[in-house]
N, C-alpha and C positions, 0 to 999 in steps of 0.2 A: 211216655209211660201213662196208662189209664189215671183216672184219679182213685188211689185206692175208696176214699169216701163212696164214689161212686159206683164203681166196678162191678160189684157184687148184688148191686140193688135191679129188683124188677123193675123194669120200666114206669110202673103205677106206681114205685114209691120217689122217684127221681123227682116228683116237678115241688113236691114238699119240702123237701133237699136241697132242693137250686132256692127256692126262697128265702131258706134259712139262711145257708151261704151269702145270696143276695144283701139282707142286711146285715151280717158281718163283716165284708168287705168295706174297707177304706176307700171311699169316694174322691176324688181329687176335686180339688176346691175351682180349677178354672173346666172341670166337666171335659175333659177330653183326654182321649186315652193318649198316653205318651208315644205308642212305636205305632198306633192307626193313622191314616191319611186322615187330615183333618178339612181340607179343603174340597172343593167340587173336582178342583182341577189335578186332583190326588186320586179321584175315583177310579180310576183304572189301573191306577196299584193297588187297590183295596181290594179292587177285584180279580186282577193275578193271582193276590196272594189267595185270596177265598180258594181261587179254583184250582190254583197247584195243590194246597191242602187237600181238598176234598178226594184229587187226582192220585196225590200219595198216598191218601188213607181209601182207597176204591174198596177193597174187598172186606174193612170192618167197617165201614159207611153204609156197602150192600148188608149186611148182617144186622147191622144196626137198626138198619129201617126195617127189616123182616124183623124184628125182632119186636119191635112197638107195634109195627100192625097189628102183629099179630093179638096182640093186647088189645090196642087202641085203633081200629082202622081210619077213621075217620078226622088223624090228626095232621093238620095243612105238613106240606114238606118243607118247607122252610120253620115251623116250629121241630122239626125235628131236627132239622139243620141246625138248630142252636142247639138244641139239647146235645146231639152228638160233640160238639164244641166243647161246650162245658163238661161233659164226662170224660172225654179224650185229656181234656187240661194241660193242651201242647196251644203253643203259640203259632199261629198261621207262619210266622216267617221269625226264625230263630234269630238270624242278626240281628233283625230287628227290634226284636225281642231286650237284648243283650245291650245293645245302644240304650236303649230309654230305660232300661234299668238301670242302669252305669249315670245315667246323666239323671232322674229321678236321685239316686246317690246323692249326687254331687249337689243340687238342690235340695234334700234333705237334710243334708248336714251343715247347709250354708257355707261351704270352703273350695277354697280353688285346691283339690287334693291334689295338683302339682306342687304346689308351695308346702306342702306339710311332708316329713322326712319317711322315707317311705316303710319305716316300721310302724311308724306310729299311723300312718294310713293305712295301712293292710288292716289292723286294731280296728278301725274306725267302718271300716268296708264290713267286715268279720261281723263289728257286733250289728249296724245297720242289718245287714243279713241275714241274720240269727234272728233279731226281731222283728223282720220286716218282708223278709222275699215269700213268704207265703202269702202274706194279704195281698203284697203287689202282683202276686200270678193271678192270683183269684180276681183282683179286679182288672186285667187285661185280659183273662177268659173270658168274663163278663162283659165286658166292651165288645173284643170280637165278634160275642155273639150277638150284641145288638147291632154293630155294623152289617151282620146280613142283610138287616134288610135296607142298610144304605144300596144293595147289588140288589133288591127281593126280582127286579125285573130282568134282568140280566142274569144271573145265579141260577134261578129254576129249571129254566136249560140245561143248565150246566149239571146239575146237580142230578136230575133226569137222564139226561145223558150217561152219566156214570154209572147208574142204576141198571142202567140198558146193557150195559157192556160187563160189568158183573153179576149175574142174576141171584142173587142170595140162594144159599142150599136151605133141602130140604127140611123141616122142622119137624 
């Protein structure tokens, strides 16, 4: 699902927007995002995941980028490669996703939630979530998006390529 915040905004007022959000978000203390490949030797799952994304989402990627040109011609494709990231505000790779939120949990709350009875950990997941799953998306959007340019050399191909093969309609 788009990010409603987003959705509705002209391209010109989006990069005001991703700032705001930017310092809203819960920064994690050891700087690394939880469900992103952290190491070098991770970079080619970083970059599956980028390019299955991009692959899934071809035809509102092509629209997207006609759509800031047409505004903005001049803006590199890899910045808009994040922009579309953070507007989308879907997780490159959902399991993933889903794991390091679960284990963030579990960290959060400091408890082996095996050992605790499982109503009273349902409670504890519940309110965690209630207060908490929205900063933690926003700040895995936001990673994401700076992980492109861990791929910026690799990706632009990719990313071009996909442009190639759906041409955005007419405006």
């Amino acid at each position: 699902m788009p990010d409603p915040m987003l959705q509705d905004l002209p391209p010109s007022a989006i990069a005001g927007t991703l700032q705001t959000r930017k310092t809203r978000a819960i920064i994690y203390s050891d700087q690394e995002s939880p469900c992103m490949p952290a190491s070098e030797s991770d970079k080619d799952e970083l970059l599956r995941q980028i390019d299955r994304y991009f692959r899934q989402h071809a035809e509102a990627w092509a629209a997207f980028v006609s759509e800031f040109l047409a505004v903005s011609p001049d803006l590199p494709l890899l910045a808009l490669a994040k922009f579309f990231v953070i507007r989308s505000n879907q997780p490159f790779d959902m399991n993933a996703y889903m794991r390091a939120q679960a284990e963030h949990i579990r960290r959060a709350l400091e408890a082996d939630l095996e050992k605790i009875p499982p109503s009273e950990r349902q409670k504890l997941v519940a309110d965690w979530l209630r207060s908490n799953a929205q900063s933690h998306r926003d700040q895995i959007i936001l990673d994401q998006a700076r992980h492109i340019d861990d791929c910026a050399d690799e990706i632009e191909p990719i990313l071009r390529e996909i442009l190639g093969e759906h041409p955005s309609p007419p405006t």
